[in-house]
C-alpha positions as CSV (number, residue, x, y, z in Angstrom):
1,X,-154.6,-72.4,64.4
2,X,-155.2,-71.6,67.9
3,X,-153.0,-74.8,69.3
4,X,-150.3,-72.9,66.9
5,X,-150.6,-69.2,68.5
6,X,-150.5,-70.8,72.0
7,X,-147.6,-72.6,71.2
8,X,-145.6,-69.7,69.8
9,X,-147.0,-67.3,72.6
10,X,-145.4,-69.8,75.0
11,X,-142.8,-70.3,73.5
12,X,-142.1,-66.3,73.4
13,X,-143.2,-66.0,77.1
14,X,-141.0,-68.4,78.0
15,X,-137.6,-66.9,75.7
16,X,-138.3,-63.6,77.8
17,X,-138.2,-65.4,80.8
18,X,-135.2,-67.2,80.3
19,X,-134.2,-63.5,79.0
20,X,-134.5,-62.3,82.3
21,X,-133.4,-64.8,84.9
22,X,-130.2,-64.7,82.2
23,X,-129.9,-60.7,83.1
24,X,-130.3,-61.0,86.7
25,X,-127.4,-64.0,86.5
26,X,-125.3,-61.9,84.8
27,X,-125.5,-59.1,86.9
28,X,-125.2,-61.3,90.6
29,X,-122.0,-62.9,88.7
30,X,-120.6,-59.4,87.6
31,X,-121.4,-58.0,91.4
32,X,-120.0,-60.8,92.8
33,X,-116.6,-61.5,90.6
34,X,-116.4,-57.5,90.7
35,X,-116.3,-56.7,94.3
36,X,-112.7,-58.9,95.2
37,X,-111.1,-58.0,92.0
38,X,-112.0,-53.8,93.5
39,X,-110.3,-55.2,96.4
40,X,-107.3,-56.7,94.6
41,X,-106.7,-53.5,92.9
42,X,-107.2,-51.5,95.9
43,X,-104.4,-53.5,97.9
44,X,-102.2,-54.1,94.6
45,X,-101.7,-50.4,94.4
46,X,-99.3,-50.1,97.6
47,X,-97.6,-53.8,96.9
48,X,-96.1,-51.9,93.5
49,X,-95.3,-48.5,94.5
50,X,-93.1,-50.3,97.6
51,X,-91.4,-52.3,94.6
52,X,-90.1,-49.4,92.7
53,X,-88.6,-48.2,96.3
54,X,-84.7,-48.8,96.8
55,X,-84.2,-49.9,99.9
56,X,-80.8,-50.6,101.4
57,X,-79.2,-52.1,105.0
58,X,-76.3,-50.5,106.2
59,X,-75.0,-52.0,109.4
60,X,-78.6,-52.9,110.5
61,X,-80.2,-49.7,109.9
62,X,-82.6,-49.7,106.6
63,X,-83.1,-46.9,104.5
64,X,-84.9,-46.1,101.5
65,X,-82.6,-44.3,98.9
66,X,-85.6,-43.6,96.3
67,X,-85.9,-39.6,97.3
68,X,-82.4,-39.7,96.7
69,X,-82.8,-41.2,93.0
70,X,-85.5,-38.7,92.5
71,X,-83.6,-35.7,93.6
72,X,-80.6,-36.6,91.4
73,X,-83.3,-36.3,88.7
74,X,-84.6,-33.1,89.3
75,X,-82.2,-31.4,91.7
76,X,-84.5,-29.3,93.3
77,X,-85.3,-28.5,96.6
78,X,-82.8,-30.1,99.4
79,X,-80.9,-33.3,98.7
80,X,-82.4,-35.9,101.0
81,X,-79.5,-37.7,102.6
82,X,-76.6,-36.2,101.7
83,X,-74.2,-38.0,102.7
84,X,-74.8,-41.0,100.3
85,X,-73.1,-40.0,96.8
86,X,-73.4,-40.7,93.5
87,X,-70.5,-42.7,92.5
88,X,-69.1,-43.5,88.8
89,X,-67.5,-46.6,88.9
90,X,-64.4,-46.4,86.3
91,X,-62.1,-49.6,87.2
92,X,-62.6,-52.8,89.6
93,X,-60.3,-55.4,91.5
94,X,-61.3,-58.0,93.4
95,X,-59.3,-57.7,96.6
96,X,-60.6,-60.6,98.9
97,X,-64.0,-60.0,98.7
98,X,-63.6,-56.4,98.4
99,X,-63.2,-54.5,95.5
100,X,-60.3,-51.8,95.2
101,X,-62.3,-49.6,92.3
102,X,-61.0,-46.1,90.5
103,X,-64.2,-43.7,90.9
104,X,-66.1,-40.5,90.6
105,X,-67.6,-39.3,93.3
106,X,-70.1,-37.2,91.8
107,X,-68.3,-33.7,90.8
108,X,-64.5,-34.6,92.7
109,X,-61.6,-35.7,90.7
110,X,-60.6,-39.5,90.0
111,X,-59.5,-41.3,93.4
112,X,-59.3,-45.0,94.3
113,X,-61.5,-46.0,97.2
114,X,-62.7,-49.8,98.4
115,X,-66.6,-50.6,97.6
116,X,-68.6,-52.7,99.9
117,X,-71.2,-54.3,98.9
118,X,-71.4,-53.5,95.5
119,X,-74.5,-55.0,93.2
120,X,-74.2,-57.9,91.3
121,X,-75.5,-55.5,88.3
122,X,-72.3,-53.4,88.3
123,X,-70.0,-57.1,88.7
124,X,-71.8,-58.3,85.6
125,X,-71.7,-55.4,83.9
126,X,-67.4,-55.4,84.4
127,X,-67.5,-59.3,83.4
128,X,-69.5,-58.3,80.0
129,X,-66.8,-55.5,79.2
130,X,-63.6,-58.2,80.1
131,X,-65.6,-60.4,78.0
132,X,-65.6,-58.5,75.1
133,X,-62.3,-56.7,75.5
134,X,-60.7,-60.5,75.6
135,X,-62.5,-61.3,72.4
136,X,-61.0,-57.9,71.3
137,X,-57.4,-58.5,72.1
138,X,-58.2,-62.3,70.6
139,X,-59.1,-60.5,67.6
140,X,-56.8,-58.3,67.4
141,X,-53.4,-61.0,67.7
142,X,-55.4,-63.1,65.0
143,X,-54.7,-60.3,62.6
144,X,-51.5,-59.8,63.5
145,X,-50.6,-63.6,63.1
146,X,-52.7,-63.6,59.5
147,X,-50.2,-60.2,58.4
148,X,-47.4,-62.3,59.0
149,X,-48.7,-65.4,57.3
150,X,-49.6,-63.3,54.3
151,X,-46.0,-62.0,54.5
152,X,-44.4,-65.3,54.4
153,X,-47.1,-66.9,52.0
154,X,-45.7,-63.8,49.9
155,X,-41.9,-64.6,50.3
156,X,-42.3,-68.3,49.5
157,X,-44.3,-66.7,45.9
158,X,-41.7,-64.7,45.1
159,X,-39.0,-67.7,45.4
160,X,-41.1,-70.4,43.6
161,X,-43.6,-68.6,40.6
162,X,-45.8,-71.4,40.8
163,X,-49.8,-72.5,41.2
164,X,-49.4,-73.6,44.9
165,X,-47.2,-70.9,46.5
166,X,-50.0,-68.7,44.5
167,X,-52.6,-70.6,46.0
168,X,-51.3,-70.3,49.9
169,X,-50.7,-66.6,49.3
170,X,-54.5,-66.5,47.9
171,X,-55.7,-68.5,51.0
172,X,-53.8,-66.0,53.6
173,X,-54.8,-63.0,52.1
174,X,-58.5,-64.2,53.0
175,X,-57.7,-65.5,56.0
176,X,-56.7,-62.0,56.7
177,X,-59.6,-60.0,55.3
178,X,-61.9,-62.1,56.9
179,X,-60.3,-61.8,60.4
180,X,-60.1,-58.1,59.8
181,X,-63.4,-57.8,59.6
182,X,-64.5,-60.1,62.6
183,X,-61.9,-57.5,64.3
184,X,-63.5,-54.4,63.5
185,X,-66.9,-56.3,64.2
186,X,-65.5,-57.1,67.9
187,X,-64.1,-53.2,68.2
188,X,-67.4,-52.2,67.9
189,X,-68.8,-54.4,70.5
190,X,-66.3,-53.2,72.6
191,X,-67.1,-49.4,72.0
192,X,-71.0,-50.1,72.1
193,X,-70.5,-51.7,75.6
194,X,-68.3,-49.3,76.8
195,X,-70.5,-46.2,76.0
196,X,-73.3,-48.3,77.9
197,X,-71.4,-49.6,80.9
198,X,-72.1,-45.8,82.5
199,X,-75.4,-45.8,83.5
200,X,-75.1,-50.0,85.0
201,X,-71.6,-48.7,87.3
202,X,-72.9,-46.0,88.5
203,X,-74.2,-46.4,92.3
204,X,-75.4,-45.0,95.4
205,X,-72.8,-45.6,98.3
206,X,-72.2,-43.6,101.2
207,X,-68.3,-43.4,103.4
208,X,-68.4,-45.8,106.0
209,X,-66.0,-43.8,108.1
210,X,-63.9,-46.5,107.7
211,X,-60.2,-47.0,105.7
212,X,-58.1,-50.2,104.5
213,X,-55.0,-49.8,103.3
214,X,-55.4,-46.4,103.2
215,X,-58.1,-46.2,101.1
216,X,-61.8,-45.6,102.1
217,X,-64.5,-47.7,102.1
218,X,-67.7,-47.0,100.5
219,X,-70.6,-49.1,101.3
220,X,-73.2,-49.2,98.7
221,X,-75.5,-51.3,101.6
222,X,-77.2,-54.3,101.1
223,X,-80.4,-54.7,99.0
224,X,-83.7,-55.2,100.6
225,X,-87.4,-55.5,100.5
């Protein structure tokens, strides 16, 4: 009996020890893993704030347009650098590298001006709408080749009453309603991406003091870290 309550006192004396040198691991590994990732944090904090910061080069110089993008919010207080503008791009041409464009700038009337430098987001954004308006127009001549198919499918049933004239004119007829509806499918693409396309050609861009052919030329700047 007493070899058996020596044995279990050991054995619990020697669980709480193990129980202890466990705690005190525990807490040199949480003191140690702690302290860098305190210093991660405390360094990460700058690194993101500078990525949410617009930054543009214009001839050289660099300048930081997010006060800009915050006033345009808000419009309160004075409007940090004024003489960049708020510009809605309506139209775009590709003019040897430049792009001949029919804007807004901000609260003035419709006028055509050359942008410089203009993001690949607003070029995209004018491929997506060509894209879709194509598919449109596509669309739209199917229909008008399927009406016309009908039309004759209908003639030729009207000159011979029989099971295959009936048959073409059957086929055309859904030819047509299907193609109709693929039409009004691709005309609501086309509205949905126009009433989008706002907000991605809209820009920041300020006169360069500079004209070709007349028109202005707005530089948007070049993107940078």
């Amino acid at each position: 009996m007493g070899q058996f309550s020596f044995a279990k006192t050991r054995g619990r004396l020697t669980s709480a020890s193990n129980h202890s040198f466990n705690s005190n691991l525990d807490r040199r590994l949480v003191a140690l893993f702690t302290k860098p990732l305190s210093l991660l944090l405390l360094f990460a904090v700058p690194f993101v704030a500078q990525s949410a910061d617009d930054f543009r080069s214009v001839n050289g110089i660099k300048v930081n347009l997010t006060p800009v993008h915050d006033w345009l919010k808000t419009h309160k207080g004075e409007r940090p650098l004024p003489h960049w503008k708020q510009i809605r791009i309506k139209e775009m041409i590709n003019v040897g590298g430049f792009y001949k464009c029919m804007v807004s700038i901000e609260d003035e009337s419709q006028t055509s001006v050359i942008m410089s430098n203009m993001p690949d987001s607003v070029k995209k954004a004018f491929a997506g709408i060509a894209e879709k308006q194509s598919a449109l127009e596509s669309a739209r001549a199917q229909v008008e080749q399927d009406k016309q198919n009908v039309e004759n499918a209908r003639r030729q049933f009207r000159q011979n009453f029989d099971s295959v004239r009936e048959g073409e004119l059957r086929d055309a007829q859904a030819r047509l309603d299907r193609d109709s509806r693929l039409l009004e499918e691709r005309s609501q693409e086309y509205d949905k991406a126009l009433q989008s396309i706002a907000s991605e050609t809209t820009v920041l861009a300020m006169f360069s003091g500079k004209e070709y052919a007349k028109l202005q030329i707005w530089d948007c700047g070049l993107k940078v870290n």
